[in-house]
C-alpha positions in Angstrom: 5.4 15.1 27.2 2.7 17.4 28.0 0.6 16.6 31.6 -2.6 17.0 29.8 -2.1 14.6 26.9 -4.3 11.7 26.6 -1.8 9.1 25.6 1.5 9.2 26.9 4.1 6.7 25.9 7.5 7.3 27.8 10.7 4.7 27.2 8.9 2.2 26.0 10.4 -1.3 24.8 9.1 -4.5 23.4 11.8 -7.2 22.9 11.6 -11.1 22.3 12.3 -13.6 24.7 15.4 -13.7 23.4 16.2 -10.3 24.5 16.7 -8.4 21.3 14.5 -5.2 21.2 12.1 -4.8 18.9 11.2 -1.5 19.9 13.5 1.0 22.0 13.3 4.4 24.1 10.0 5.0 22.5 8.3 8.3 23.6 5.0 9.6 22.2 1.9 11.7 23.1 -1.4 12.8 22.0 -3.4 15.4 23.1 -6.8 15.8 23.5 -8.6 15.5 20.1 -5.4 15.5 17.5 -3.8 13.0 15.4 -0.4 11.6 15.6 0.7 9.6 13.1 3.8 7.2 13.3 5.4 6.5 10.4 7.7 3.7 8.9 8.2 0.6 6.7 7.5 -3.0 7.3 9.3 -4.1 10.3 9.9 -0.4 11.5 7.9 -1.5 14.7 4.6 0.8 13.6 1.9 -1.9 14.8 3.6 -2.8 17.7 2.9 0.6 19.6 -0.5 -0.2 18.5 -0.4 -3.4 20.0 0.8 -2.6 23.1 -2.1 -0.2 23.5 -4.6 -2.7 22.8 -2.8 -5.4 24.8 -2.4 -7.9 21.6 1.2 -8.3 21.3 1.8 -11.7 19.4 3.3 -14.3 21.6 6.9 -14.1 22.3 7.1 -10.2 22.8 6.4 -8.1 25.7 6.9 -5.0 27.5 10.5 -5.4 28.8 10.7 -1.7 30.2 8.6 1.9 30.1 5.0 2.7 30.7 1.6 3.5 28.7 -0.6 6.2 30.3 -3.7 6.6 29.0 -6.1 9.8 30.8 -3.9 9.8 33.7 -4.4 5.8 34.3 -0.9 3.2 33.7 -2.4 0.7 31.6 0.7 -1.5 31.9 -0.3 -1.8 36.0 -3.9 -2.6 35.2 -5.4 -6.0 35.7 -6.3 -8.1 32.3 -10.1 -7.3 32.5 -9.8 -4.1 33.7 -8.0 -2.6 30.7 -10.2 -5.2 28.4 -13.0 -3.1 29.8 -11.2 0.2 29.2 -10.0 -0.6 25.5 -13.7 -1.6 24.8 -15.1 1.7 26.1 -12.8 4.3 26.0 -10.2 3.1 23.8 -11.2 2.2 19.9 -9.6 0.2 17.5 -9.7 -0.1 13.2 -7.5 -3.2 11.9 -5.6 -3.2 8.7 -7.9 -6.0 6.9 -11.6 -5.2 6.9 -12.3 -8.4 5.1 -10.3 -10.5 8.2 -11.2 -8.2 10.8 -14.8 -9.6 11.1 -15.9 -13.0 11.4 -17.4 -14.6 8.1 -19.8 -17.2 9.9 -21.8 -14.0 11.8 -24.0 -11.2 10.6 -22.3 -7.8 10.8 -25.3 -6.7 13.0 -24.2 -9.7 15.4 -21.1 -8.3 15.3 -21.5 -5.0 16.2 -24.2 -6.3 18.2 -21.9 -8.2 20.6 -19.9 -5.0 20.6 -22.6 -2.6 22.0 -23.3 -5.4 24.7 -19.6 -5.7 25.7 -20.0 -1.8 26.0 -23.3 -1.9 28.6 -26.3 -2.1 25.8 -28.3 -5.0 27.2 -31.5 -4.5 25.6 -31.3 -6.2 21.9 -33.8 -3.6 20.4 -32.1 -0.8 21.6 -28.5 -2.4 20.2 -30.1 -2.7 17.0 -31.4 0.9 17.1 -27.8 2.2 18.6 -26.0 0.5 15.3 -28.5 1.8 12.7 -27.4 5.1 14.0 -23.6 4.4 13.7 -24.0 3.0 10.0 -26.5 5.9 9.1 -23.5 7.8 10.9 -20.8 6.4 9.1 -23.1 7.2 5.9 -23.9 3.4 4.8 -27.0 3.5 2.5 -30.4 1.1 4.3 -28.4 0.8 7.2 -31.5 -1.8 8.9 -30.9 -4.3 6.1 -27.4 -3.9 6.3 -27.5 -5.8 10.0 -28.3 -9.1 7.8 -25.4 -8.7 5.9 -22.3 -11.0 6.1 -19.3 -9.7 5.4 -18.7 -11.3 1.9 -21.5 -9.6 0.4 -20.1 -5.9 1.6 -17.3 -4.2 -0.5 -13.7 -3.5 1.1 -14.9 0.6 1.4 -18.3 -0.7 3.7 -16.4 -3.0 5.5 -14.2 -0.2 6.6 -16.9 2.0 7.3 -18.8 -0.7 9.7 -15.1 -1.1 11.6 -15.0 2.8 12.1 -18.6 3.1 13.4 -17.6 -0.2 15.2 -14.5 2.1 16.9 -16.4 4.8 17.4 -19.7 3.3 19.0 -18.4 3.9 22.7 -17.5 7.5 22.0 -13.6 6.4 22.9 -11.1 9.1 24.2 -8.9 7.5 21.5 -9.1 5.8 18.4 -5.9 3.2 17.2 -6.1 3.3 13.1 -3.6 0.8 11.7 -2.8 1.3 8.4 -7.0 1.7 7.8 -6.8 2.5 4.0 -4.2 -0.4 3.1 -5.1 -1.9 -0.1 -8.3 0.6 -0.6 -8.8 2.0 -4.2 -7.7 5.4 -4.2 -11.1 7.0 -4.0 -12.7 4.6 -1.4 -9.1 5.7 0.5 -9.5 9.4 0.5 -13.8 8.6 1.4 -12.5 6.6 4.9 -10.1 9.5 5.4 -12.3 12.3 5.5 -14.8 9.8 7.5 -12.6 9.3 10.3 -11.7 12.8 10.0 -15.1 13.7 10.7 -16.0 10.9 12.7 -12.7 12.4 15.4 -14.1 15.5 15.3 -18.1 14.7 16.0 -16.8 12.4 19.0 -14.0 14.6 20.0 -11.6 11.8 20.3 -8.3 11.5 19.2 -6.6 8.9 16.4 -3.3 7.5 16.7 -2.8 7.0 13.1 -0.8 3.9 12.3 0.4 4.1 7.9 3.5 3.9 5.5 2.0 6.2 3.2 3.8 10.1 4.0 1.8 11.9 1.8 -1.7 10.0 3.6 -0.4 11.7 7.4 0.3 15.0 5.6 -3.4 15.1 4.9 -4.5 13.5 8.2 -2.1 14.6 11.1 -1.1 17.1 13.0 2.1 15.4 14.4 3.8 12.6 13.1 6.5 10.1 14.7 8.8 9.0 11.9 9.6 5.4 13.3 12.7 3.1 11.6 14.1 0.0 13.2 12.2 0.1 16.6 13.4 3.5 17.3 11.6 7.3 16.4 14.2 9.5 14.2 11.7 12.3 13.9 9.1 13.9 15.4 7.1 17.1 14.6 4.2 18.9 13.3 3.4 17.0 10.2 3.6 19.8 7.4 7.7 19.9 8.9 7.9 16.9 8.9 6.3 16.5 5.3 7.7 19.6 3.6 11.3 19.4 5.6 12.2 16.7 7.1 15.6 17.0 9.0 16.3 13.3 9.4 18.0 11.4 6.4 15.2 8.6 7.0 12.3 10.7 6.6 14.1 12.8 3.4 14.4 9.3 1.5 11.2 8.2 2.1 9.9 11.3 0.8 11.8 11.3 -1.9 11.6 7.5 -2.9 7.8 8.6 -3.6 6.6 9.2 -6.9 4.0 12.6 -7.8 1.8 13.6 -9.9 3.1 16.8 -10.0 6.5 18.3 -11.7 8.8 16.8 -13.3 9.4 13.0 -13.6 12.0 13.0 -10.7 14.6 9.9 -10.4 13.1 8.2 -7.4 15.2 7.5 -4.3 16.6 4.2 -3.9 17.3 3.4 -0.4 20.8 0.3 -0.4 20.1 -2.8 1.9 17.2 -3.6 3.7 16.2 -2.4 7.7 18.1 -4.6 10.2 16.4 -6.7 12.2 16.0 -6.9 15.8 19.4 -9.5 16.1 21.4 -7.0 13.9 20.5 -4.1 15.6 21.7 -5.5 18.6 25.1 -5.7 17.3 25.3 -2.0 16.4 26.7 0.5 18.0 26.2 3.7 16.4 22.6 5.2 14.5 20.8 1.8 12.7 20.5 4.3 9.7 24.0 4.6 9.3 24.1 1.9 6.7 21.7 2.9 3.8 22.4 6.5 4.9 23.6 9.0 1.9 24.9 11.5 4.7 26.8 9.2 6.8 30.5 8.9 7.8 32.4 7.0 10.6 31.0 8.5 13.5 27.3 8.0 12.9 28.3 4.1 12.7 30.4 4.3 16.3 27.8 6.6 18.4 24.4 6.4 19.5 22.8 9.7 17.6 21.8 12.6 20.2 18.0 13.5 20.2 17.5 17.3 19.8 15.6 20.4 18.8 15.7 21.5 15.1 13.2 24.0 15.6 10.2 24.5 17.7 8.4 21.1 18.4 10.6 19.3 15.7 13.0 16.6 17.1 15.1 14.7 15.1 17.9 11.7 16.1 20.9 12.4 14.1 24.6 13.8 14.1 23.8 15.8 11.5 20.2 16.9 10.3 22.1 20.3 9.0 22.9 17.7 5.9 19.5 16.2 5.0 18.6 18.8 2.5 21.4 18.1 0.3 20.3 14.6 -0.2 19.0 13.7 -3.6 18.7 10.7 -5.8 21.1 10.0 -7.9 20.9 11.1 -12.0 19.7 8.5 -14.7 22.1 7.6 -17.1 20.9 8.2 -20.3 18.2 10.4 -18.6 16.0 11.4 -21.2 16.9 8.7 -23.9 13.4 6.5 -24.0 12.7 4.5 -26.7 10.1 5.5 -29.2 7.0 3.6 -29.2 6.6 1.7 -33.0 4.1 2.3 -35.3 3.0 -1.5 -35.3 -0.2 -2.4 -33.0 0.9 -5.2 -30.4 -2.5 -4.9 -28.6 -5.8 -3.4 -30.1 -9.2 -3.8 -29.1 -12.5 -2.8 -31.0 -15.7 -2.7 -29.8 -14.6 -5.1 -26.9 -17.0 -6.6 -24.9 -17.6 -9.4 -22.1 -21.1 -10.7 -20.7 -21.2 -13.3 -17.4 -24.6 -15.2 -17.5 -25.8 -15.3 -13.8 -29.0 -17.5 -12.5 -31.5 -15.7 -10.0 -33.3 -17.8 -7.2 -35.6 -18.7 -9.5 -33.4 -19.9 -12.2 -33.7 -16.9 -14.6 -31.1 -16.1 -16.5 -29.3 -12.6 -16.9 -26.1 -11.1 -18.7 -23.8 -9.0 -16.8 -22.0 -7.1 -18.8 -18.5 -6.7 -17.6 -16.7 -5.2 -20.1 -18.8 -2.7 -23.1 -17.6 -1.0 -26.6 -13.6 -0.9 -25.1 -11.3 0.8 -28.4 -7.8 1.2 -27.8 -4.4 0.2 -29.0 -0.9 -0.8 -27.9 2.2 0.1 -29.9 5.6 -1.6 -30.0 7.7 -0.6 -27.2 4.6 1.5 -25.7 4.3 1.6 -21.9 0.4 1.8 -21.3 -1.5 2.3 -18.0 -4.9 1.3 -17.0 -6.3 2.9 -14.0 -9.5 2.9 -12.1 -11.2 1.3 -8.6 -12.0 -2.3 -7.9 -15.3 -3.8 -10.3 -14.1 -1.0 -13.2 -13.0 -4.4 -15.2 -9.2 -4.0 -15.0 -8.9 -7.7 -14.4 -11.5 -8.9 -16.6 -9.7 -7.4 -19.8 -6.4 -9.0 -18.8 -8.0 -12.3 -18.8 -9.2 -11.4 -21.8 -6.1 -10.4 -23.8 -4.1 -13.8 -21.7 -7.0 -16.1 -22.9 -8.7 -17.2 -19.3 -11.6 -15.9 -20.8 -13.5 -16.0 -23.9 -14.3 -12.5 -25.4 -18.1 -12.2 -26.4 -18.3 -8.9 -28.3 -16.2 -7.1 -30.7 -12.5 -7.9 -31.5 -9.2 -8.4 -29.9 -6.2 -9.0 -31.8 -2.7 -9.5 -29.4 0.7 -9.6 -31.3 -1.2 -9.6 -34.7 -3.3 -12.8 -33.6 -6.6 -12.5 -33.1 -7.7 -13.8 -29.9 -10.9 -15.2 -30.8 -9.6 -18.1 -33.1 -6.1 -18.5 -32.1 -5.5 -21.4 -29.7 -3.6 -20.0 -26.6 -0.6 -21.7 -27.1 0.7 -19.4 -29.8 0.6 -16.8 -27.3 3.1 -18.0 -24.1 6.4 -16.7 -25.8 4.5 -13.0 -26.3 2.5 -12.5 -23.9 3.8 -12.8 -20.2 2.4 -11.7 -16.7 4.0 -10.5 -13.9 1.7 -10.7 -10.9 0.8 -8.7 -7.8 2.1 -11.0 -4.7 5.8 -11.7 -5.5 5.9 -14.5 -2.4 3.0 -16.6 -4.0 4.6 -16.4 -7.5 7.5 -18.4 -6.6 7.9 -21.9 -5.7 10.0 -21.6 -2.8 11.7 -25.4 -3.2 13.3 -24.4 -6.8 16.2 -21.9 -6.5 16.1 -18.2 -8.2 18.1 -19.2 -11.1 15.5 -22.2 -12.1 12.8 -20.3 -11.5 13.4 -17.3 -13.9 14.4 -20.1 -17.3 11.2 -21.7 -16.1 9.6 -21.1 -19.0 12.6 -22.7 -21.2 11.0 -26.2 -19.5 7.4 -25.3 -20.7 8.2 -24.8 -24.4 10.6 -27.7 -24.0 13.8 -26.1 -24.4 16.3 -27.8 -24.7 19.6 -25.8 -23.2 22.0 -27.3 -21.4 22.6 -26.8 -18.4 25.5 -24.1 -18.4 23.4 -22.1 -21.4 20.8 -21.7 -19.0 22.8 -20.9 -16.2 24.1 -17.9 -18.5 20.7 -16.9 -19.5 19.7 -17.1 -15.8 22.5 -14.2 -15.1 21.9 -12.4 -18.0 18.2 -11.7 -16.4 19.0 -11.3 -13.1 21.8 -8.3 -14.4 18.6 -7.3 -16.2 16.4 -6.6 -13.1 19.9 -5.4 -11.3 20.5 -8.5 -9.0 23.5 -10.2 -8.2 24.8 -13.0 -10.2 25.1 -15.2 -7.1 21.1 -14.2 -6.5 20.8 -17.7 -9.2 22.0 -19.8 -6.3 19.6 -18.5 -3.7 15.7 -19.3 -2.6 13.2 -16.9 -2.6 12.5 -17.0 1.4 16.6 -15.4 1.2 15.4 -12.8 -0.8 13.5 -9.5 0.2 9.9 -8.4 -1.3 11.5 -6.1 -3.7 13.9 -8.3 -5.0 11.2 -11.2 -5.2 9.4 -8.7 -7.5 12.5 -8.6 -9.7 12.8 -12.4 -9.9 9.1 -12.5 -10.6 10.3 -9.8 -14.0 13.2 -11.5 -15.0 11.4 -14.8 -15.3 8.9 -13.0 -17.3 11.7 -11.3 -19.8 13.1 -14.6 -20.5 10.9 -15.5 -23.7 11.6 -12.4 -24.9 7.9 -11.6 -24.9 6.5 -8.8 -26.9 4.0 -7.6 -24.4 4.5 -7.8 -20.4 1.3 -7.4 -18.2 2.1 -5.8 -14.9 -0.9 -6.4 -12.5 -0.5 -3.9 -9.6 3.0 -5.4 -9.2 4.2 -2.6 -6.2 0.9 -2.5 -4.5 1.2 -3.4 -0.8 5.0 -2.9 -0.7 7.1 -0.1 1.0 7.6 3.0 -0.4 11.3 2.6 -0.8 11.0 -0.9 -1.9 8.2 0.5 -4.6 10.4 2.7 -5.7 13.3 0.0 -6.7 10.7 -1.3 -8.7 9.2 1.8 -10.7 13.2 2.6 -11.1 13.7 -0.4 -12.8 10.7 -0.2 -14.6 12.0 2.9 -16.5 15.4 1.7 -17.0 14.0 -1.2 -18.9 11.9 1.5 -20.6 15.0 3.4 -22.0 16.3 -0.1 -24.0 12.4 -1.5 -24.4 11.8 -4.4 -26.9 8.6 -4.9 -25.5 5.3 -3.1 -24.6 3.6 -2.8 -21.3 0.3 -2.7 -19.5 1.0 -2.2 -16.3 -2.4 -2.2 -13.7 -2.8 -0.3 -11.1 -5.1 2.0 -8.7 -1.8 4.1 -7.9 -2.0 6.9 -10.5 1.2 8.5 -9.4 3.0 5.2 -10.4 1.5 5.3 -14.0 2.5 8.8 -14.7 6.0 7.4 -13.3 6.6 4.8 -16.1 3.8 5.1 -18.6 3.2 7.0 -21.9 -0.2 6.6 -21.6 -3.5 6.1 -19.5 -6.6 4.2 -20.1 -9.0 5.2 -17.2 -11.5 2.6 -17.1 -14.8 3.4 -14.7 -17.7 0.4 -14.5 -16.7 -1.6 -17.5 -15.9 1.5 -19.8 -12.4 3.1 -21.1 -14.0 6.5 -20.2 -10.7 8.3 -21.2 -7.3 7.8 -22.6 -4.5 9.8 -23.9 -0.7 10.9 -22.9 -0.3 10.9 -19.2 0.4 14.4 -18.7 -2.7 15.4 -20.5 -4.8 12.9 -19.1 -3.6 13.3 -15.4 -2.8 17.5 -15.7 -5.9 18.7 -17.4 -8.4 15.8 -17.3 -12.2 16.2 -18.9 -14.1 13.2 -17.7 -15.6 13.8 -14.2 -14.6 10.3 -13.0 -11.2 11.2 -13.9 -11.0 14.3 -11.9 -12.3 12.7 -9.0 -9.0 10.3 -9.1 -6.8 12.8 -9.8 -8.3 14.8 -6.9 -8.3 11.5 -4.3 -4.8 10.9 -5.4 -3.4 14.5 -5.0 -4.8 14.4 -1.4 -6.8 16.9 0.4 -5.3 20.6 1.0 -3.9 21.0 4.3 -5.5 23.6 6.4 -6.6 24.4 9.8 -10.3 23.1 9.0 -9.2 20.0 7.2 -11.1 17.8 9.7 -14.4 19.8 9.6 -15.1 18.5 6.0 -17.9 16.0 5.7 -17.1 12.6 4.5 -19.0 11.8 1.3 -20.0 8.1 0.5 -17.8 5.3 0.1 -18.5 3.1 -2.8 
């Protein structure tokens, strides 16, 4: 700790009523205009330093021991209104969920309106005036019109972009950004990025930046905290940190990330799940120690020491002279895909969908949503389709399942053509696997009913102990347990839920499987289970995939090819590696270049932000 840093955070601990910790001995500071980022996965603890900033710890935690010092001042000594009245001026704050962040029933100017007046801006003109300037700031387009907007008609990027002028209206010492690019396309990510970047450095404040994403605090921080179970493991410039990380934790997670550069690596599959705050209380030695390649006996009997690896670099472990050497395991049969088919399981021509939609005045219009889309779909073919929110990736799924009715050109799935084949002839072949693994599930039916479901909907009629054999035969599929059948999904973890949700979908034997961003929103290590099995289906394929997503490092991961589809268009396709190394369409550069991050260098935050879409 450094006695001119502007956040200091010495021993701190949240725990439950009950007692059990869910953060421990945490220590952290910031100085005066940097960014520290603190890393982890769900349930690492990550948004309840935040939280205890801000003062907005759910009920049933609190501060059982430490201290917060922000500027010199103890906000854990501070009367409720007095640090309500220092978070609001000096102290700013962007939430994880633009969309539930801001109240639906109220104008955004009324909302940032009744922001500048809990700041001191009385006068209503000069409020108005004072947020014009932020949005113009925060480079929203007729920023006067936008103050009789309501937050439906905005998109996710200018929602995020009214919370960041929102955060930095006050000019606040400090800025709290909790996971602000969470479930943003990949170009509206990099766009609020490089805002906030330049946002910190026009207002001199500095971010505590709250993400899951190693690669996102590479590009943003100068430090990072590498959090896991309530506890940091790691803490250092961020480039060490990034580039060689000297805790087994922050290696896996590195590695358990997929690229878009070098080889198609074996991803790193992390065994077990984080304990929680009960089992944690129970353990003795490093809470590591249990999914931890490098681990023997004494990392599971003793506390880990905290000490210098190099210069500013701390990491918690026995033995952080033995993270190098981790490495994911080798496939078997590395190397040994299957070869797409010649037959066509999907092809398109000249597809095309229109939406009527009625003006005020009743006149009628087409939207086109979809224009001129030609591609095709092999047997056994692993295809991705890439590209931000409105670019149609949705509509043409509901196209090919039949939720809606094609109006131009032709589609033929399996050989059928979609226009004039009822929809029925399609559930054995065609199957989904969708994006929130907890909704998809009925949570009354156990796991072994739930993935011969649709034995019931083509009236099937197995007995009982065929279908409890089918039922293990897919769960070995997706690598589960056999006794996984006897379970309920709330007993099951996300990634596993997400394995459940594929092995329900294998079990017609389908000829093409539609994966709609099925790891998006889930943990790195947790994505990476998924991806894994992904490709070990791919080396014994009988089917074909399209899997969705705005991720273009997980497409180059499992896919042969890439459809890059931009406002309604397939604006290019091809093998992966060409598409992705060496792309020619401008729109597909700009991905590539959002995905791969900005370069880190010492002027990284004097960029200008461009617009967000």
């Amino acid at each position: 700790m450094t006695s001119h840093s502007i956040l200091q955070i010495e021993s701190l601990d949240i725990a439950l009523r009950s007692g059990d910790a869910i953060l421990t001995g945490v220590d952290l500071a910031i100085a005066p205009g940097k960014v520290l980022g603190v890393i982890g996965e769900s349930g690492a603890g990550k948004s309840m330093i935040g939280a205890a900033i801000a003062d907005t710890l759910p009920p049933g935690l609190a501060i059982s021991r430490g201290s917060i010092r922000f500027d010199g001042l103890t906000l854990t000594d501070m009367t409720a209104r007095t640090r309500r009245d220092l978070l609001g001026r000096d102290i700013g704050f962007i939430p994880q969920e633009p969309m539930t962040a801001l109240n639906p029933t109220l104008t955004v100017g009324q909302q940032i309106g009744r922001h500048l007046a809990r700041i001191g801006i009385a006068n209503r003109a000069t409020r108005d005036k004072r947020a014009i300037e932020l949005f113009s700031e925060v480079g929203l387009d007729r920023p006067a019109q936008l103050l009789k907007s309501y937050p439906h008609q905005l998109s996710g990027g200018m929602l995020q972009r009214v919370l960041i002028a929102m955060a930095f209206a006050s000019n606040p010492r400090l800025v709290i950004a909790d996971e602000p690019t969470t479930a943003l396309d990949v170009t509206i990510q990099a766009k609020v990025v490089e805002l906030i970047a330049r946002m910190r450095q026009a207002h001199d404040t500095s971010v505590l930046f709250i993400t899951h994403d190693l690669q996102l605090a590479a590009d943003v921080c100068d430090d990072v905290a590498v959090l896991y179970a309530g506890r940091i493991v790691e803490t250092g410039r961020a480039e060490e940190i990034i580039d060689a990380p000297r805790h087994p934790y922050s290696r896996c997670l590195s590695l358990a990330a997929p690229n878009l550069d070098g080889p198609v690596a074996p991803l790193m599959i992390l065994p077990k799940a984080m304990p929680g705050a009960v089992e944690r209380a129970a353990m003795r030695g490093c809470a590591f120690a249990p999914r931890c390649p490098a681990a023997d006996e004494a990392c599971t009997r003793t506390p880990p020491p905290r000490r210098a690896v190099s210069p500013g670099h701390v990491s918690a472990c026995h033995y952080p002279e033995r993270t190098s050497a981790i490495a994911p395991p080798a496939r078997r049969n590395a190397g040994d895909l299957a070869a797409p088919g010649e037959a066509a399981v999907l092809r398109a021509q000249g597809l095309g969908k229109a939406y009527r939609q009625h003006d005020w005045l009743g006149r009628v219009r087409e939207v086109e949503a979809l224009r001129g889309l030609d591609f095709t779909v092999r047997e056994r073919e692993f295809v991705g389709i890439v590209g931000e929110s409105g670019s149609g990736k949705s509509t043409l799924t509901k196209l090919i399942v039949g939720l809606e009715n094609v109006t131009s050109g032709t589609l033929h799935v399996v050989g059928l053509d979609r226009t004039s084949t009822p929809r029925e002839r399609f559930f054995d072949q065609v199957q989904l696997v969708f994006q929130d693994p907890q909704s998809a599930l009925n949570p009354r039916r156990r796991i072994g009913s739930l993935v011969t479901q649709s034995l019931e909907c083509r009236g099937n009629g197995l007995a009982a102990k065929a279908r409890r054999e089918l039922a293990a035969e897919l769960l070995a599929k997706v690598m589960l347990p056999p006794d996984a059948a006897d379970r309920f999904p709330d007993q099951l973890s996300g990634g596993q839920k997400q394995r459940v949700n594929i092995a329900r979908a294998l079990c017609s034997n389908p000829r093409l499987l539609i994966a709609d961003e099925i790891v998006s929103g889930l943990d790195v290590s947790v994505q990476a289970q998924i991806l894994e099995l992904l490709r070990g289906l791919r080396e014994q394929a009988s089917f074909s995939l399209l899997l969705i997503s705005h991720d273009l490092a997980v497409v180059r991961h499992v896919c042969d090819r890439v459809l890059v589809m931009c406002k309604g268009e397939i604006v290019e396709q091809g093998p992966v590696e060409q598409v992705f190394g060496a792309p020619r369409h401008p729109y597909t550069m700009q991905l590539v270049a959002a995905a791969r991050g900005r370069p880190r260098s010492d002027d990284r935050h004097a960029r200008e932000a461009s617009d967000l879409s």
